[in-house]
C-alpha positions in Angstrom: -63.6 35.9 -1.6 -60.6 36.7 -3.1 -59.0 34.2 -5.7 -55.7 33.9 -3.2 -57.8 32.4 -0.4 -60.0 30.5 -3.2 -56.4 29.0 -4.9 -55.2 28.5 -0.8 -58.4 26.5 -0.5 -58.2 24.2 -3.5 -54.7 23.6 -2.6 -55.2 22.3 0.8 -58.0 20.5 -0.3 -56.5 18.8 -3.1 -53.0 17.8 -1.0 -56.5 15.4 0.8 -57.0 14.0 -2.9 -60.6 15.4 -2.5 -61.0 17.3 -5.7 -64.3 17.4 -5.7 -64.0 18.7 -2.1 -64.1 22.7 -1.0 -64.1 24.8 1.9 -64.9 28.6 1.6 -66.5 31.6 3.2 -70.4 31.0 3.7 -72.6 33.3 1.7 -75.9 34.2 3.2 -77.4 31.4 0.9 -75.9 29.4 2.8 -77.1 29.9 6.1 -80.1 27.4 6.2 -77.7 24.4 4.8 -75.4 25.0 8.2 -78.9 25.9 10.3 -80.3 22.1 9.0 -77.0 20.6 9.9 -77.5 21.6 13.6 -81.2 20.7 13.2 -80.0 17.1 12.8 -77.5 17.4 15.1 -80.5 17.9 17.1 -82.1 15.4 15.8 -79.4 12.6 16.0 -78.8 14.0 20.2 -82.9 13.9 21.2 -82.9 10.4 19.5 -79.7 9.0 22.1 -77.5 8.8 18.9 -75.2 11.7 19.6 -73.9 13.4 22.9 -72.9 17.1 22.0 -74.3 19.1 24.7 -76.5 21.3 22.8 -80.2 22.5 23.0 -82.8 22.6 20.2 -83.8 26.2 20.0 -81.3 27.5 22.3 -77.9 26.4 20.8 -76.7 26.8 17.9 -80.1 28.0 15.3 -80.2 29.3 12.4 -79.7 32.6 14.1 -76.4 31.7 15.6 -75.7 30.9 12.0 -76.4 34.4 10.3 -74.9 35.8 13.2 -71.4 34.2 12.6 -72.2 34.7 8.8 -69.2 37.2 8.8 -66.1 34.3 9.7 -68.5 31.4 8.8 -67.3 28.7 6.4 -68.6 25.8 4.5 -67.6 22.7 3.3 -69.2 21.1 0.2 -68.9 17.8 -1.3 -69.8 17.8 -4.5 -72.1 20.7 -4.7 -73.6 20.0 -0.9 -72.8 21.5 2.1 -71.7 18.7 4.7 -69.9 20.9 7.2 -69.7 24.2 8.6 -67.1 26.5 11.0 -66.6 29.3 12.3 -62.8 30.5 12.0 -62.1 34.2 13.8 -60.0 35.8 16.4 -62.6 36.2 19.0 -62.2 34.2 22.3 -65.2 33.5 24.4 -65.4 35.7 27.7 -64.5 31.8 29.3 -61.9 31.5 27.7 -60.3 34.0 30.4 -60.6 31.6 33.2 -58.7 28.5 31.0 -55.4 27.5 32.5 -53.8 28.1 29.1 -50.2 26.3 28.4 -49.1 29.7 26.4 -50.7 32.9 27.3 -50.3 34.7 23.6 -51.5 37.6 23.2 -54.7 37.9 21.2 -53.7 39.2 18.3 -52.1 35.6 18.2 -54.5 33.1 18.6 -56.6 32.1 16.3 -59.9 30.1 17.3 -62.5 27.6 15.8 -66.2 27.7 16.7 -69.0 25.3 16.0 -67.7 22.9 14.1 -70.4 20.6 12.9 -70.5 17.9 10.4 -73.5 16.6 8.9 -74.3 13.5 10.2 -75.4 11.7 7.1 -72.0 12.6 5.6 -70.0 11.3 9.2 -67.2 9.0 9.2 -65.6 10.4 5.8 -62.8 12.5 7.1 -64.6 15.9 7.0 -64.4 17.3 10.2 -60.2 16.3 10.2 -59.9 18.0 6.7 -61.9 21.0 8.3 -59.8 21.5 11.4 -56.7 21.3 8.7 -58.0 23.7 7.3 -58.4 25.6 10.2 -54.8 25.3 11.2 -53.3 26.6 7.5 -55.6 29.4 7.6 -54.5 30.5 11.1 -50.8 29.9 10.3 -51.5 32.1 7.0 -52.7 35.0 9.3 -49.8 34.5 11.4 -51.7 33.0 14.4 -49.4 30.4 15.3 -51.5 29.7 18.7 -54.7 27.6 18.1 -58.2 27.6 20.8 -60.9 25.7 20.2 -63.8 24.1 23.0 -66.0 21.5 23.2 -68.5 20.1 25.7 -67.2 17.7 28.2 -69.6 15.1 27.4 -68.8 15.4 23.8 -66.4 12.6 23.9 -66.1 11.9 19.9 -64.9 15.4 19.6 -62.3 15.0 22.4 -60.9 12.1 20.8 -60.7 13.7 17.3 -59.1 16.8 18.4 -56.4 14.7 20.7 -56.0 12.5 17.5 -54.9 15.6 16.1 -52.5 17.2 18.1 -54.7 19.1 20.3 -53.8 19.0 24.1 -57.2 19.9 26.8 -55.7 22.7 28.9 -58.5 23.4 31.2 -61.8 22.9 31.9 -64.0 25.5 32.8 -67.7 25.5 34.4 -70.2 27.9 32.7 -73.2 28.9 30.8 -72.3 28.5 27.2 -74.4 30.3 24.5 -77.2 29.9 26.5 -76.8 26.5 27.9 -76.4 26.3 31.7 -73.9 24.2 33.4 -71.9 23.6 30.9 -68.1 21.6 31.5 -66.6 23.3 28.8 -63.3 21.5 27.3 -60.5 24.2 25.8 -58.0 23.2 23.8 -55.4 24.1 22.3 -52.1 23.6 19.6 -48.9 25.4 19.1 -48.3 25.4 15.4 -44.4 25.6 14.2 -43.2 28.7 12.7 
């Protein structure tokens, strides 16, 4: 990690008076922190306390983790990790059949993936301060035009990301990371030059 994106970091999270607060590129230590936040995620949807959409085993493992391990990020909050991204150019093959607002070239979007939150650290701001973080990075790599998707059903994520400025171009049917029949949600923001 280089000390600009380190300093870029800090900054941001520190303009959230969260000092003790950091997001930064996952390491492979890190893997099985994000893999045991999506096993409680689990957890929290097989109990009726959560609807995501996903599927123990199927969607997302620990091995969806260390695949992504290359544009993965992690939150921690005081030494633990409470929240984990993925931040990358790469638009899933769906994405193709969204009735986008803007259609930017590639090179232009930027897009968040599985963002999770620990759910013993919920209702603490995480996941907004994460999809800030999100947006600065994209606008620092000159991707002024923001994609991100969630599950239909996941109505706490809709409303977060509407809360924030995100606008639900489309809906799309299809299997998603292994999960069949999915109503998949894209969204999406224009950020200001």
């Amino acid at each position: 990690m280089s000390r600009n994106f380190s300093s870029f970091s800090q900054k941001l999270l520190r303009t959230q008076d969260r000092d003790d607060m950091n997001i930064r590129k996952a390491a492979a230590a890190d893997v099985p922190a994000a893999a045991a936040i999506y096993e409680r995620i689990h957890d929290m949807e097989e109990q009726g306390k959560a609807v995501i959409g996903w599927i123990r085993g199927v969607y997302p493992t620990e091995e969806t983790a260390g695949k992504m391990l290359r544009d993965l990020f992690v939150m921690e909050d005081g030494g633990r990790i409470v929240a984990s991204a993925v931040i990358n150019q790469a638009q899933v093959p769906c994405y193709a059949e969204a009735r986008w607002s803007v259609r930017a070239p590639d090179n232009e979007v930027m897009v968040l993936h599985t963002l999770t939150v620990d759910p013993d650290c919920g209702g603490r701001g995480f996941g907004r301060a994460f999809v800030r973080f999100y947006e600065e990075y994209a606008r620092r790599h000159g991707c002024l035009h923001l994609r991100m998707d969630t599950n239909a059903i996941n109505v706490r994520a809709r409303i977060m990301y509407r809360r924030l400025g995100y606008t639900e171009a489309d809906i799309v049917d299809c299997t998603f990371n292994g999960i069949p029949g999915v109503r998949l949600v894209c969204l999406e923001k224009e950020l200001s030059a």
